[in-house]
C-alpha positions, -999 to 999 in steps of 0.1 A, spaced: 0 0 0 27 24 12 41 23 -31 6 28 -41 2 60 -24 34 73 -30 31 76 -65 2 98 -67 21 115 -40 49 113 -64 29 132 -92 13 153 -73 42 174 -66 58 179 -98 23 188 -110 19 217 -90 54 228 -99 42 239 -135 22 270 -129 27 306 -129 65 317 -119 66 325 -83 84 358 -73 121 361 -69 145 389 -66 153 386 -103 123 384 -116 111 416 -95 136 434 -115 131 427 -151 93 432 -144 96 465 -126 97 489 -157 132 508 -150 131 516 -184 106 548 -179 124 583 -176 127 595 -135 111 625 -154 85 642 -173 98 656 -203 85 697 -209 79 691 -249 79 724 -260 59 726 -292 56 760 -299 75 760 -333 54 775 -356 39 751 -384 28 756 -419 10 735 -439 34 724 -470 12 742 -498 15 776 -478 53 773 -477 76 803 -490 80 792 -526 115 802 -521 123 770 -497 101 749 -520 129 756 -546 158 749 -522 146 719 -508 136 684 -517 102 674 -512 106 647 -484 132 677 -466 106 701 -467 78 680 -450 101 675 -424 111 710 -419 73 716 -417 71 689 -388 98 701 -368 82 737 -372 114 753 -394 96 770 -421 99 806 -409 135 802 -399 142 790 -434 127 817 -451 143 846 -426 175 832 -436 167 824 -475 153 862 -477 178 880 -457 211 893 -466 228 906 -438 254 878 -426 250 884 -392 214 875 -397 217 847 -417 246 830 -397 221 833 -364 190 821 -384 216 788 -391 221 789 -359 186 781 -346 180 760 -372 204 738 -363 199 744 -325 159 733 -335 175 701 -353 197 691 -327 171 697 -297 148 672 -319 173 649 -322 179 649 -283 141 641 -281 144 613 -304 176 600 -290 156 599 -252 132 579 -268 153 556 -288 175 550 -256 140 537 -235 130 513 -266 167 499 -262 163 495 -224 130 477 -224 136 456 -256 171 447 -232 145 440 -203 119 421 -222 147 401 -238 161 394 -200 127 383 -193 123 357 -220 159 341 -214 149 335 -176 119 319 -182 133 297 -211 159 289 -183 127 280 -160 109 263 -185 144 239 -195 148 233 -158 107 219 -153 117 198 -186 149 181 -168 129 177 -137 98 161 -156 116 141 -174 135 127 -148 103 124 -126 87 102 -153 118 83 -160 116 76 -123 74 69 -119 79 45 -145 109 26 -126 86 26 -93 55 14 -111 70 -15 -127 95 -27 -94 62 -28 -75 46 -44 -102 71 -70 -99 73 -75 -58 31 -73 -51 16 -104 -58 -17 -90 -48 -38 -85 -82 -61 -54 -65 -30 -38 -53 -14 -43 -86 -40 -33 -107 -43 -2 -86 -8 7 -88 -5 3 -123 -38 26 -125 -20 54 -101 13 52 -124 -6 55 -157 -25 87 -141 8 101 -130 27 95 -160 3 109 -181 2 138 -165 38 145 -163 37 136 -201 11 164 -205 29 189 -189 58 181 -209 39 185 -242 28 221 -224 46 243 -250 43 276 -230 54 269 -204 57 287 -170 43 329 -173 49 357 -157 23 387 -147 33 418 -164 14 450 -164 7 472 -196 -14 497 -206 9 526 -209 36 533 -231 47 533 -263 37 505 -278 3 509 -264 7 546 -286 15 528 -313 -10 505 -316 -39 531 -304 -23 555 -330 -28 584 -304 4 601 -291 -14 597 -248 0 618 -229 24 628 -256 49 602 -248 63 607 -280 79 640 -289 51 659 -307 72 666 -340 85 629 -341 50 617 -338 38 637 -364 69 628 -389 57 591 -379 26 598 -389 28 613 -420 29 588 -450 55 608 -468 82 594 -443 71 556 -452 89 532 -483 53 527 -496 38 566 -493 3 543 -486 8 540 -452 27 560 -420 54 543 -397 35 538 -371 6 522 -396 31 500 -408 47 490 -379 12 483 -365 4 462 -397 40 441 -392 28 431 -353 -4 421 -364 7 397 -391 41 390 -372 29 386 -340 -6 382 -337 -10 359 -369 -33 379 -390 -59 381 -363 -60 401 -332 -81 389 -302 -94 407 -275 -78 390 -253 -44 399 -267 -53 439 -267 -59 438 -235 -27 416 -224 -4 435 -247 -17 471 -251 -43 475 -218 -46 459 -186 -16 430 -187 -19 395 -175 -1 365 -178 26 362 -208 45 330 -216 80 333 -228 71 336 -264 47 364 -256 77 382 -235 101 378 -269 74 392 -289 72 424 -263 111 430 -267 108 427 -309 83 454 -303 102 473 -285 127 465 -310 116 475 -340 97 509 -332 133 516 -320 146 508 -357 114 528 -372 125 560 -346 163 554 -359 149 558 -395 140 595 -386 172 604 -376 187 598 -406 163 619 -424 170 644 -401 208 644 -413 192 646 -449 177 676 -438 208 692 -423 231 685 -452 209 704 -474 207 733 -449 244 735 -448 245 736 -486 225 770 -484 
């Protein structure tokens, strides 16, 4: 009797071993979002903006088309024309001036943001290596558990000559190892509860800047269809297009708005890589501003 109860015993415990991940002091720290700036940005967006048909015809012969739609976001059209129209040096060399100042401080903007996608895409990926760590370590110790039920079921097969006890031993061992067989066929694995809601993938995916945790001029450069490969679709609509094909599979259940983009829950290991290729590649799609922000002041220098 004492062998028939210890293998549902047996089973018993390594089933309740495969749930959610239990707290530790490293997984406190990839979850806590360290990522998010200690401050809150003052986004001045003052600059004033003109609409790219009302634009000083000069400029319009200066420029190229995709430099002038970004001068327009960034809010440099009356600085260009000042120093286009003026021909005092000392007035055009400060007009330069603050138009470079203007690209620069832009730049700054983008780099802050680009340096918090790097950070959490760095966190995220942190994330998903620990729990493929955890989930490996459950496989070991399943498979060595059913390795083992298997052993105890057939030696007390072998010593109890009672048919009852036999039958019910074989019974428990069949229960257990099929449920250690389950659980290794589990191809999630363990999961972690992370909180979401805000940030910039939630932006992203909303396509409202919230709270404008995007600079307002990069938001409206990634927003503006001019600044895409295809012209049929912004940045952030494409990048938006690539997750739901990439990472949703073509369909996007509620369930997964409100895991990835509203409330949280609980994310597996594959989920967690898919947050830090998110973070990922809106960093790559930021990057692609800057360089047509060096477009822009190459062409300014050439004045």
């Amino acid at each position: 009797m004492a062998h028939l109860a210890a293998v549902p015993l047996f089973a018993a415990v390594w089933l309740s071993s495969c749930s959610t991940l239990n707290e530790s002091s490293k997984l406190t720290a990839l979850k806590n979002d360290y990522c998010a700036p200690t401050v809150k940005y003052q986004q001045d967006d003052s600059a004033s903006l003109n609409e790219v048909q009302t634009i000083d015809p000069l400029i319009k012969a200066k420029l190229n088309q995709h430099d002038i739609y970004l001068a327009s976001h960034l809010g440099l059209t009356t600085l260009l024309s000042s120093y286009l129209h003026s021909s005092v040096p000392v007035e055009k060399l400060a007009s330069k001036q603050q138009l470079i100042e203007r690209i620069l401080l832009f730049n700054t903007q983008t780099e802050a943001i680009v340096a918090e996608l790097d950070c959490n895409g760095e966190r995220f990926d942190q994330l998903a290596r620990y729990l493929d760590d955890k989930n490996n370590h459950t496989i070991i110790r399943l498979t060595v558990a059913s390795i083992l039920t298997a052993a105890v079921v057939s030696i007390s097969t072998a010593l109890v000559k009672n048919e009852k006890l036999d039958k019910g031993i074989n019974i428990g061992g069949g229960i257990a190892g099929a449920g250690l067989g389950f659980m290794l066929l589990n191809p999630k694995g363990k999961k972690v509860a992370l909180k979401t809601g805000k940030g910039l993938l939630t932006n992203v995916w909303n396509e409202t800047n919230t709270e404008m945790a995007f600079p307002p001029a990069l938001w409206r450069v990634m927003t503006d269809k001019t600044f895409s490969n295809s012209g049929e679709l912004s940045l952030i609509q494409t990048l938006k297009r690539r997750w739901e094909l990439f990472v949703f599979n073509g369909k996007v259940e509620a369930e997964d708005q409100l895991r990835f983009f509203k409330e949280g829950g609980y994310f597996s290991e594959e989920d967690v890589q898919h947050l830090a290729d998110m973070h990922n590649q809106l960093q790559a799609s930021v990057r692609s501003v800057q360089q047509d922000t060096r477009s822009l002041i190459e062409a300014i220098n050439h004045l």
